[in-house]
GUKE-292978 format. One record per residue (C-alpha): residue number from 1; residue in one letter; x, y, z. Coordinates in nm, 3 decimals. Example, Ala and Ser with C-alpha at 12.3 -4.5 7.8 and 13.67 -1.06 7.14 Angstrom:
2
1 | a | 1.230 | -0.450 | 0.780
2 | s | 1.367 | -0.106 | 0.714
This chain:
423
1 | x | -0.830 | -1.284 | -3.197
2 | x | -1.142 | -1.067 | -3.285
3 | x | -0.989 | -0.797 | -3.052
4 | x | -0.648 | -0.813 | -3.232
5 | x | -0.761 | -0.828 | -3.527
6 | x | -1.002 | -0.502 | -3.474
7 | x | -0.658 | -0.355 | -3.341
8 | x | -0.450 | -0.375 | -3.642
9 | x | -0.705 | -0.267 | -3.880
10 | x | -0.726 | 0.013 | -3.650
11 | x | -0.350 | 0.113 | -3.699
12 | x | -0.396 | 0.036 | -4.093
13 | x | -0.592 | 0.327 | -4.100
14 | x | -0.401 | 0.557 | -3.908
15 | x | -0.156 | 0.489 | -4.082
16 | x | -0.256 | 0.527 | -4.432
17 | x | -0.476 | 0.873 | -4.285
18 | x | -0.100 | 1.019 | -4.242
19 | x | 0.000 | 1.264 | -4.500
20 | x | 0.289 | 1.123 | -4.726
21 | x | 0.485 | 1.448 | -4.660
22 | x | 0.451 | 1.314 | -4.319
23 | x | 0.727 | 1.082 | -4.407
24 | x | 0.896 | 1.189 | -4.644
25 | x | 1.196 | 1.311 | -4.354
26 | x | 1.219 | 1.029 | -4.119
27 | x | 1.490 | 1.188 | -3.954
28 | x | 1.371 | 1.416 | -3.633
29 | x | 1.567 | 1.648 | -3.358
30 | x | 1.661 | 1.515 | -3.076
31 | x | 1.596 | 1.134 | -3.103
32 | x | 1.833 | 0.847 | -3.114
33 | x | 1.760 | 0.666 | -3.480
34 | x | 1.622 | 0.330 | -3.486
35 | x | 1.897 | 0.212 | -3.724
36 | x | 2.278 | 0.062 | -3.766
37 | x | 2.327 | 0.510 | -3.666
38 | x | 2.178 | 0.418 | -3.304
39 | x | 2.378 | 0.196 | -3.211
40 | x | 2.631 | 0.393 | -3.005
41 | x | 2.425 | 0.688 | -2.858
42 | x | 2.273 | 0.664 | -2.526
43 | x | 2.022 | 0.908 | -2.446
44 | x | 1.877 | 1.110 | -2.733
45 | x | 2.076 | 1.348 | -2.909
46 | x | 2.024 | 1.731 | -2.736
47 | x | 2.019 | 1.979 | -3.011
48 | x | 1.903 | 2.325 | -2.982
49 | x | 1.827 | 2.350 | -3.340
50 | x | 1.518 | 2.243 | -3.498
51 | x | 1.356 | 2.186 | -3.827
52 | x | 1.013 | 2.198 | -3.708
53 | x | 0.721 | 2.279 | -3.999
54 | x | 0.407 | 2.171 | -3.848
55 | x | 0.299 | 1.821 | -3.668
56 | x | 0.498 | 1.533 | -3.794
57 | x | 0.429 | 1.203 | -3.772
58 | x | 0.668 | 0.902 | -3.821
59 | x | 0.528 | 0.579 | -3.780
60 | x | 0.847 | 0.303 | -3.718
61 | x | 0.838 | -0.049 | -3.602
62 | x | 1.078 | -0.356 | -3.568
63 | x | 1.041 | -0.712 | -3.626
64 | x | 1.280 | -1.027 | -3.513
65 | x | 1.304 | -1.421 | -3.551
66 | x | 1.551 | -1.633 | -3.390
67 | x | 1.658 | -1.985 | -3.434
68 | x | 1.725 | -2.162 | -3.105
69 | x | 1.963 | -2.478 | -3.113
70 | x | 1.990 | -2.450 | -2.722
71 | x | 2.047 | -2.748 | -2.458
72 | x | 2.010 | -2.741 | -2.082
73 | x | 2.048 | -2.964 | -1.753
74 | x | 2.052 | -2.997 | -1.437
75 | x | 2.094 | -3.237 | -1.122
76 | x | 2.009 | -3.589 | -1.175
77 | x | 1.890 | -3.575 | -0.775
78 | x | 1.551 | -3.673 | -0.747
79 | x | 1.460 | -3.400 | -0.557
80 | x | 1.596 | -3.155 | -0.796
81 | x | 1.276 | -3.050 | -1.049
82 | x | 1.330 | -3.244 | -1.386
83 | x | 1.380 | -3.030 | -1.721
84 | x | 1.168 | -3.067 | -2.033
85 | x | 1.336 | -3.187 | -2.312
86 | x | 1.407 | -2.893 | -2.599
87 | x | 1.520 | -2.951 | -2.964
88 | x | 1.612 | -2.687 | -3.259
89 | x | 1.350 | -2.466 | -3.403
90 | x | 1.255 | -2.137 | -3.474
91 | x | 1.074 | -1.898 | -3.196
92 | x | 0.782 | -1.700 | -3.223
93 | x | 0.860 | -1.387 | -3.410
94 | x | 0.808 | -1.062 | -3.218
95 | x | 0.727 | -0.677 | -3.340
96 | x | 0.669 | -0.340 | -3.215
97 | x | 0.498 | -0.064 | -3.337
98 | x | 0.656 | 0.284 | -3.289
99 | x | 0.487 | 0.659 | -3.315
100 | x | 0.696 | 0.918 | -3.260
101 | x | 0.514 | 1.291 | -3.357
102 | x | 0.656 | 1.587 | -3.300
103 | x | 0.369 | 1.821 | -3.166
104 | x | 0.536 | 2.132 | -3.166
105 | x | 0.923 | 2.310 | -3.164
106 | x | 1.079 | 2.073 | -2.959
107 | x | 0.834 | 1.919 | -2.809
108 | x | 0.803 | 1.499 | -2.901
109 | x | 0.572 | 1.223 | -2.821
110 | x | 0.712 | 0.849 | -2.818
111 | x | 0.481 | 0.524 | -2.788
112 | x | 0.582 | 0.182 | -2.795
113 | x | 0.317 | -0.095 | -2.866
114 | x | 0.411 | -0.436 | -2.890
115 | x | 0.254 | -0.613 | -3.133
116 | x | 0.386 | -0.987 | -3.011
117 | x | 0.583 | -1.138 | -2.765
118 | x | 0.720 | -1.422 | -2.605
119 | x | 0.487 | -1.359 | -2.296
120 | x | 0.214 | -1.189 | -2.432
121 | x | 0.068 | -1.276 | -2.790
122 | x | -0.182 | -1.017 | -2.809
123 | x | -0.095 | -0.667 | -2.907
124 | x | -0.013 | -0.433 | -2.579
125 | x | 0.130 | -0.108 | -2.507
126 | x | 0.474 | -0.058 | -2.347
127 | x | 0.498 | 0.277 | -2.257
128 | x | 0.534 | 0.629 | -2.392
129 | x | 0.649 | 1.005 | -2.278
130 | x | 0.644 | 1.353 | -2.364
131 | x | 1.027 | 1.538 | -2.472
132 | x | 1.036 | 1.842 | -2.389
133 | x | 1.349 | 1.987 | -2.520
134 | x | 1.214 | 2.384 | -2.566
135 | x | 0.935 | 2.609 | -2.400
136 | x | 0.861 | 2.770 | -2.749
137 | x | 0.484 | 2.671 | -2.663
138 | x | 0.479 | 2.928 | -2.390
139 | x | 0.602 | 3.223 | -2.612
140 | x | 0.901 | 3.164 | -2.882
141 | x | 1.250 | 3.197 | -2.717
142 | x | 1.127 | 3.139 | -2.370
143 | x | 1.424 | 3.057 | -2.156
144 | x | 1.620 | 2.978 | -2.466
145 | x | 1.942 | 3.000 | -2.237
146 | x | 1.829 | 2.722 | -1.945
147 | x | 1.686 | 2.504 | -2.229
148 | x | 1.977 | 2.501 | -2.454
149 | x | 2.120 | 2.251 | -2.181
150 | x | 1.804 | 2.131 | -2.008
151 | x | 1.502 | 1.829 | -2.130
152 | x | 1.215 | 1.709 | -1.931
153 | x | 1.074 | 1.397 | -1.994
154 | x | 0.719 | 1.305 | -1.870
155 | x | 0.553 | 1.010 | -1.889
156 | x | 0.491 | 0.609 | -1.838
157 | x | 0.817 | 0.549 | -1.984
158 | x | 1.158 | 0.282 | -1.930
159 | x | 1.334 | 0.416 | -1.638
160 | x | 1.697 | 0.568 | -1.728
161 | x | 1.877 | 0.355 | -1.406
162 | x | 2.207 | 0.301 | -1.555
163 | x | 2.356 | 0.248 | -1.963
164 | x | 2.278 | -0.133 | -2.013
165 | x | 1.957 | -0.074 | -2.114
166 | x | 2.049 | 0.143 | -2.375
167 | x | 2.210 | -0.159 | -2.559
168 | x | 1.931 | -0.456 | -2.443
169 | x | 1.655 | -0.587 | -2.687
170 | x | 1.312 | -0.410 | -2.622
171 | x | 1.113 | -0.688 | -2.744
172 | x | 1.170 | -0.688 | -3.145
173 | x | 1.369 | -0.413 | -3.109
174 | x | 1.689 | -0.582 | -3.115
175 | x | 1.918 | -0.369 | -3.320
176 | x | 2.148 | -0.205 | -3.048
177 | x | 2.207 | -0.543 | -2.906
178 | x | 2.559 | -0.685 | -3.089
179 | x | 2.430 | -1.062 | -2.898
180 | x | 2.113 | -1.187 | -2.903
181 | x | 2.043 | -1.274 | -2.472
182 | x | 2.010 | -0.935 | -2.253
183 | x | 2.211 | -0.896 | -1.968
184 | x | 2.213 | -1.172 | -1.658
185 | x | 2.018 | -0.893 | -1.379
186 | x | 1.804 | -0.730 | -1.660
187 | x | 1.727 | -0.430 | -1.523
188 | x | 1.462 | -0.259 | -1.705
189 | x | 1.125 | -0.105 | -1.563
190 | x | 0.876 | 0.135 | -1.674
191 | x | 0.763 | 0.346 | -1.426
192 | x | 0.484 | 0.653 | -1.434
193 | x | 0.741 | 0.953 | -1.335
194 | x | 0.937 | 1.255 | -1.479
195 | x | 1.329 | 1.317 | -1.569
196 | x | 1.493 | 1.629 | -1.593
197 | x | 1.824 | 1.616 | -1.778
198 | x | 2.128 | 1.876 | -1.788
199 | x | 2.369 | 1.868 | -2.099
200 | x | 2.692 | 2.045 | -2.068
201 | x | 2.976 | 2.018 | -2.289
202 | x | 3.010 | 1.641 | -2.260
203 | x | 2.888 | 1.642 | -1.914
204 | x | 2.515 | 1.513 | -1.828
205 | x | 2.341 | 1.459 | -1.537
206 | x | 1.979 | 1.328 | -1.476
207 | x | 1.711 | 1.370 | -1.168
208 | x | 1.388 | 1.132 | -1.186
209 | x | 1.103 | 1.097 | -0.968
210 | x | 0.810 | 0.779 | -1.022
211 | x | 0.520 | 0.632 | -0.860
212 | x | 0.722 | 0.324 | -0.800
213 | x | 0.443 | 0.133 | -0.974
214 | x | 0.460 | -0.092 | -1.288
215 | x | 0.101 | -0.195 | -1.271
216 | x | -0.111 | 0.135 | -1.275
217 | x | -0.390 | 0.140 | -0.994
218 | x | -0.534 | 0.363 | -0.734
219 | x | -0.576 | 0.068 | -0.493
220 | x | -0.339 | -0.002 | -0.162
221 | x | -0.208 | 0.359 | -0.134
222 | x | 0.009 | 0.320 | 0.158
223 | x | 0.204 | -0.011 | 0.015
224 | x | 0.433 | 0.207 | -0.210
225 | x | 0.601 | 0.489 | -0.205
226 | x | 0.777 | 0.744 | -0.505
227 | x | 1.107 | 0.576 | -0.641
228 | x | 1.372 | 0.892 | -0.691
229 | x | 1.636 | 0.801 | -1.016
230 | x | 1.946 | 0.971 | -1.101
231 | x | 2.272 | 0.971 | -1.296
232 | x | 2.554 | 1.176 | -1.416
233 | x | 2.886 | 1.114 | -1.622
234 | x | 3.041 | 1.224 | -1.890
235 | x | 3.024 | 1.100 | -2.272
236 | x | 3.284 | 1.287 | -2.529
237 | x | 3.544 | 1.233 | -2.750
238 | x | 3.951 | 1.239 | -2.594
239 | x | 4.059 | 1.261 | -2.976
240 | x | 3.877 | 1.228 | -3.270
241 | x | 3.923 | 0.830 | -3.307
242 | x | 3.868 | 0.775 | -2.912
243 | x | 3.507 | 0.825 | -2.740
244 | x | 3.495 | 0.824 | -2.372
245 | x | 3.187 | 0.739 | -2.161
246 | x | 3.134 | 0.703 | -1.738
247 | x | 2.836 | 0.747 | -1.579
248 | x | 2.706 | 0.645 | -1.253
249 | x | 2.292 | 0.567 | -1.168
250 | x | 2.135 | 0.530 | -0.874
251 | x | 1.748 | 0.339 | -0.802
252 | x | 1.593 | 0.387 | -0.441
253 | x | 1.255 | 0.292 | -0.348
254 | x | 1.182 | 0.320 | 0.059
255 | x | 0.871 | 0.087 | -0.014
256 | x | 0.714 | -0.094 | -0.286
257 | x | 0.419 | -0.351 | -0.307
258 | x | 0.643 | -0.552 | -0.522
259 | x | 0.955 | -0.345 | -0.678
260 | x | 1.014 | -0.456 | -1.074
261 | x | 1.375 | -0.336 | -1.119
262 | x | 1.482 | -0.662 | -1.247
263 | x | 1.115 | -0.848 | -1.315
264 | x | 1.010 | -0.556 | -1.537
265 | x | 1.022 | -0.677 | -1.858
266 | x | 0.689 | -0.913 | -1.958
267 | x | 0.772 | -0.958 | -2.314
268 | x | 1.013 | -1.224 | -2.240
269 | x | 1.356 | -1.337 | -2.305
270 | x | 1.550 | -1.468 | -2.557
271 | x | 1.624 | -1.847 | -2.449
272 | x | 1.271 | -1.954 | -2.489
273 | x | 1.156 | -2.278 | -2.242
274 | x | 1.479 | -2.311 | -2.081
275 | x | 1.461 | -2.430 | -1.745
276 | x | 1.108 | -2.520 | -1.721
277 | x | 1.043 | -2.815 | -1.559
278 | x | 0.789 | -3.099 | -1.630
279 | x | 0.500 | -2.939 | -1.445
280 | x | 0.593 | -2.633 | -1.734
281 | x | 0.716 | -2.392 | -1.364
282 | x | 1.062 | -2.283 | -1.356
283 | x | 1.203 | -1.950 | -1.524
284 | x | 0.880 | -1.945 | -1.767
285 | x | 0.914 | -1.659 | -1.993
286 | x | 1.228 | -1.477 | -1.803
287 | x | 1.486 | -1.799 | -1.875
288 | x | 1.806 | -1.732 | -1.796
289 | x | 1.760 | -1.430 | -1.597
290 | x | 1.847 | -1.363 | -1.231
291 | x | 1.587 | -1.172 | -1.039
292 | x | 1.729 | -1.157 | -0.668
293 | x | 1.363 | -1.106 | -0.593
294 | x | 1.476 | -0.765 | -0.390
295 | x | 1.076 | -0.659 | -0.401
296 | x | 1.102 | -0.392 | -0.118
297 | x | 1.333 | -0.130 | 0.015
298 | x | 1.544 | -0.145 | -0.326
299 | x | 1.878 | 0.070 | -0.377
300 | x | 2.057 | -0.044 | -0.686
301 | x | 2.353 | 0.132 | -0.834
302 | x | 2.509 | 0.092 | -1.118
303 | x | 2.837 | 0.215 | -1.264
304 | x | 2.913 | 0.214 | -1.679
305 | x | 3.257 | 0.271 | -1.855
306 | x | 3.266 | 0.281 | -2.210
307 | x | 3.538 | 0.310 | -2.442
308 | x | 3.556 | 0.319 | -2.827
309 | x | 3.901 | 0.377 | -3.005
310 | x | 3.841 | 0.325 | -3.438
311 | x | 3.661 | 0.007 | -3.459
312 | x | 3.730 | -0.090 | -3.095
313 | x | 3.471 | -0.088 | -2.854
314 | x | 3.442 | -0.179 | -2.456
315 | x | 3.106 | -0.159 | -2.229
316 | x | 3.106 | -0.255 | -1.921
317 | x | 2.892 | -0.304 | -1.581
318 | x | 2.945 | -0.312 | -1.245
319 | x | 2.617 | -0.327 | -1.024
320 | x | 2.551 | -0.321 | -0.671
321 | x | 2.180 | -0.375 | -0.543
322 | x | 2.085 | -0.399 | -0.175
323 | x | 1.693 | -0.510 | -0.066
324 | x | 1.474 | -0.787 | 0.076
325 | x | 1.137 | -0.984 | -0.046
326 | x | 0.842 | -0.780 | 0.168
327 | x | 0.837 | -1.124 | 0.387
328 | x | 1.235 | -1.053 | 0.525
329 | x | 1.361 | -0.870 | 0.831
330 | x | 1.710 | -0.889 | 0.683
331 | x | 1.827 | -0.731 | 0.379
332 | x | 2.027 | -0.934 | 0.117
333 | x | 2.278 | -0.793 | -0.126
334 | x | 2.366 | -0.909 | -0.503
335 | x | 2.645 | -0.790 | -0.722
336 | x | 2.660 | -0.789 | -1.082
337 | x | 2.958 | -0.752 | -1.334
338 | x | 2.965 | -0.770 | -1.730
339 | x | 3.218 | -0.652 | -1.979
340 | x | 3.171 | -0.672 | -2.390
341 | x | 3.452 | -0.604 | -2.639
342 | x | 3.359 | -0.604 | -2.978
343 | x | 3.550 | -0.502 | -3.305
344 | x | 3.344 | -0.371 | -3.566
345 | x | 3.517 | -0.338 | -3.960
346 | x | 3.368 | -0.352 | -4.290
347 | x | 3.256 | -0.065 | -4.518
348 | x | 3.032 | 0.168 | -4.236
349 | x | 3.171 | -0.045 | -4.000
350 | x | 2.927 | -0.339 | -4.099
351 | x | 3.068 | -0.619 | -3.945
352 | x | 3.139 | -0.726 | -3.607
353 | x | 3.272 | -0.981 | -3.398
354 | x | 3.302 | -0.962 | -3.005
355 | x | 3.229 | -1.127 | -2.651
356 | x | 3.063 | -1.091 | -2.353
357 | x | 3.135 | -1.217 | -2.004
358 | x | 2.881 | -1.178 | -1.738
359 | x | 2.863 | -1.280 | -1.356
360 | x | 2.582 | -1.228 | -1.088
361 | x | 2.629 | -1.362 | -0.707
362 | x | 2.408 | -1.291 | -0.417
363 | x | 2.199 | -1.444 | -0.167
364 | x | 1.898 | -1.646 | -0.167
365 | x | 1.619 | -1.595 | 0.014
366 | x | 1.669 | -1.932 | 0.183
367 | x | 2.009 | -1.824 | 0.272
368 | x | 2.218 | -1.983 | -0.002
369 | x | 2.480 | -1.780 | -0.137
370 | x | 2.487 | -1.842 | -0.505
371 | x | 2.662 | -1.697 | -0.828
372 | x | 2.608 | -1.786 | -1.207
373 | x | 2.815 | -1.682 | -1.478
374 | x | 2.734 | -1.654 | -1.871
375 | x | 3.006 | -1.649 | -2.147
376 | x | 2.841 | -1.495 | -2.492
377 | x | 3.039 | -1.493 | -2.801
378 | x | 2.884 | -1.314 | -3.116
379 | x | 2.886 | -1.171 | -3.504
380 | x | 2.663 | -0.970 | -3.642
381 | x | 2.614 | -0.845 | -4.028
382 | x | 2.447 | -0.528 | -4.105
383 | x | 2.268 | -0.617 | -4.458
384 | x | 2.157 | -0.263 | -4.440
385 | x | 2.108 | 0.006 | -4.165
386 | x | 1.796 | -0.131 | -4.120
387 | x | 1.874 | -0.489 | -4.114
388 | x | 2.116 | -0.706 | -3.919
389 | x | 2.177 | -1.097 | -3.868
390 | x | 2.338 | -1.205 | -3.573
391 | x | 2.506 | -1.547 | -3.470
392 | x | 2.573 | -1.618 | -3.098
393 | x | 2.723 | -1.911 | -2.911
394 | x | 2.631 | -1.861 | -2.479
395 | x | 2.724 | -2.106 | -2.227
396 | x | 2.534 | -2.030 | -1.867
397 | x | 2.624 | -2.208 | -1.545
398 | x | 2.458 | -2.200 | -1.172
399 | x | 2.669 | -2.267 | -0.890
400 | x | 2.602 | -2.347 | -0.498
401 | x | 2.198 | -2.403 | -0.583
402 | x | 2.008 | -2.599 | -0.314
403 | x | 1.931 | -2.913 | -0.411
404 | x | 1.541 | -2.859 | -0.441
405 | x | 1.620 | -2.545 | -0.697
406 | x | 1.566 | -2.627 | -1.011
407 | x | 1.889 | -2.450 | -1.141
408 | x | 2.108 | -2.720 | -0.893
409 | x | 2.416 | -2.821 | -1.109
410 | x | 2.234 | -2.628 | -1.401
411 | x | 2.338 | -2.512 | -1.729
412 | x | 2.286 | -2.465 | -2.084
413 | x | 2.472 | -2.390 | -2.421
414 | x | 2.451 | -2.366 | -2.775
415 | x | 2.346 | -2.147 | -3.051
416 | x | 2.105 | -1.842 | -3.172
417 | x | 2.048 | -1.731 | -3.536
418 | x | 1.863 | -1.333 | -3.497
419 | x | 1.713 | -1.136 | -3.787
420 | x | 1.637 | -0.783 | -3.661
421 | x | 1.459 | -0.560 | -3.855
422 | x | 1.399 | -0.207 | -3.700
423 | x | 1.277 | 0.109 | -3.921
């Protein structure tokens, strides 16, 4: 508590050392707003033009709660792991804290701390890169021509492998989620690597090189080796009430102590204590997700449509991933499908209602060939830009689980109440 404590004061004064003019434009280049405007962009923005008049600072930050009226079961075979029992209550809330400073022309620092979590209830950092989107620090103008399209990224930052992660909760930031769960494979990691991005006239691709690593250290150098990321597609509008997005992603890693791809995220997920059993094991702090456990010799691809036509909008996902536990001779292979349609109406488009249907099936490293599927219907209210309440209803079932798995005959339903906040 002492250390937390010392931590926050800490930021209170940073924060109140920053110049007011420092915020007095909260709007930079090249960034992808933390409002109800960020909802439908992807990467960031790529703008040659900039409005750069010395350092600028913008401190930001998001804050959720949920209510959880949520029930789950399982097998009554006694050699199927017994569930706790869970009622209706509120979870703990979570926050972020987010600096973004632009150092120079084109030239931005990001940093993500968060400040609580499901998982971890002392403040820790998430990650943070450099965006490099001129070479105006070399000498003003310098290839103006190759940067008008190009942007490096550098840093120990969430790897860009495929679009869903562009519209999952980060923690408390929750805003570009229209439910309140993340997607059944969750694949999010952050990695220590670089990105180099090409914008064209609609058309974008990406190369990315990491260390493969979530957990920085020096030690066992020869148990991992660089993880290579790319993607390309194409993201403009047919006419000017229909937007058209594709792109395809690909993750490889050749070796990998343990690979994170879909065991990345540590602040938790949104179903808290479902499917722990009475010994408090079970899914712990990632309920409800799948994690094939594919920790070595991972290639994942995934494939993104989306489509939005007025107030119409479509996302989809199909995903293909390919690996084995560092114990296996064998590889095993999952697949992974979602698709969301949501209508949004209202003055700015302030009001939605949609659905989201989700299925994962692979194999088990005891051999079992499983699938589960997840049904998600939602609303959502935007109070302000800055604000938005969501209701969701999600139903979750696991099918062809051995009898010893804790998810055997398993599944839960019910509700979620979300505030999001997110400045």
């Amino acid at each position: 508590m002492k250390t937390f404590t010392q931590y926050l004061v800490s930021i209170s004064l940073a924060i109140l050392a920053i110049p007011a003019t420092a915020q007095n434009d909260r709007d930079l280049d090249n960034y992808r707003n933390p409002d109800q405007r960020g909802i439908s962009q992807f990467e960031a923005p790529k703008d040659s033009l900039t409005t750069f008049n010395g350092v600028q600072v913008r401190v930001g930050g998001a804050s959720t709660l949920q209510f959880q009226a949520i029930d789950h079961e399982n097998s009554d075979n006694e050699a199927t792991p017994q569930l706790i029992e869970v009622g209706e209550n509120f979870n703990l809330a979570t926050a972020n804290l987010d600096l973004d400073v632009v150092l120079y022309s084109g030239v931005r620092m990001h940093l993500r701390t968060y400040l609580s979590s499901q998982h971890h209830p002392e403040a820790w950092v998430k990650g943070g890169y450099i965006q490099i989107d001129k070479l105006d620090f070399i000498s003003e103008g310098y290839a103006k021509d190759l940067m008008d399209k190009l942007r490096i990224k550098i840093g120990h930052m969430e790897v860009n492998y495929g679009d869903a992660h562009f519209r999952r909760t980060d923690n408390a930031m929750a805003i570009y989620n229209p439910f309140v769960g993340n997607y059944l494979m969750d694949s999010f990691t952050t990695e220590v690597g670089a990105e180099v991005y090409y914008f064209c006239d609609g058309w974008l691709g990406m190369l990315g090189i990491t260390n493969g690593k979530l957990n920085q250290s020096v030690e066992n150098p020869d148990t991992t080796s660089p993880s290579f990321v790319a993607k390309a597609g194409y993201d403009g509008y047919v006419s000017e009430d229909l937007r058209f997005r594709l792109t395809g992603s690909i993750y490889h890693t050749a070796q990998a102590r343990t690979a994170y791809l879909y065991s990345g995220d540590r602040s938790g997920s949104r179903y808290y204590n479902i499917f722990t059993d009475l010994d408090g094991s079970g899914d712990g702090f990632r309920a409800g997700r799948i994690n094939p456990n594919l920790r070595n010799e991972l290639t994942a691809i995934m494939i993104n449509p989306f489509l939005k036509y007025a107030g119409l909008e479509f996302f989809g996902i199909y995903e293909r991933a390919q690996g084995k536990a560092a114990s296996e001779k064998d590889e095993r292979t999952w697949n992974h499908y979602a698709g969301e349609l949501l209508y949004r109406f209202g003055g700015d488009d302030d009001l939605y209602i949609g659905g989201r249907y989700s299925r994962a099936e692979g194999e088990l490293q005891s051999g079992d060939d499983v699938n589960i599927n997840r049904l998600q219907l939602g609303a959502g209210w935007f109070l302000t830009k800055n604000v938005l309440m969501k209701l969701e209803y999600v139903h979750q079932k696991y099918h062809d689980y051995p009898v010893r798995d804790i998810h055997n005959d398993g599944k839960f339903e019910g509700f979620m109440v979300e505030a999001a906040i997110s400045f």
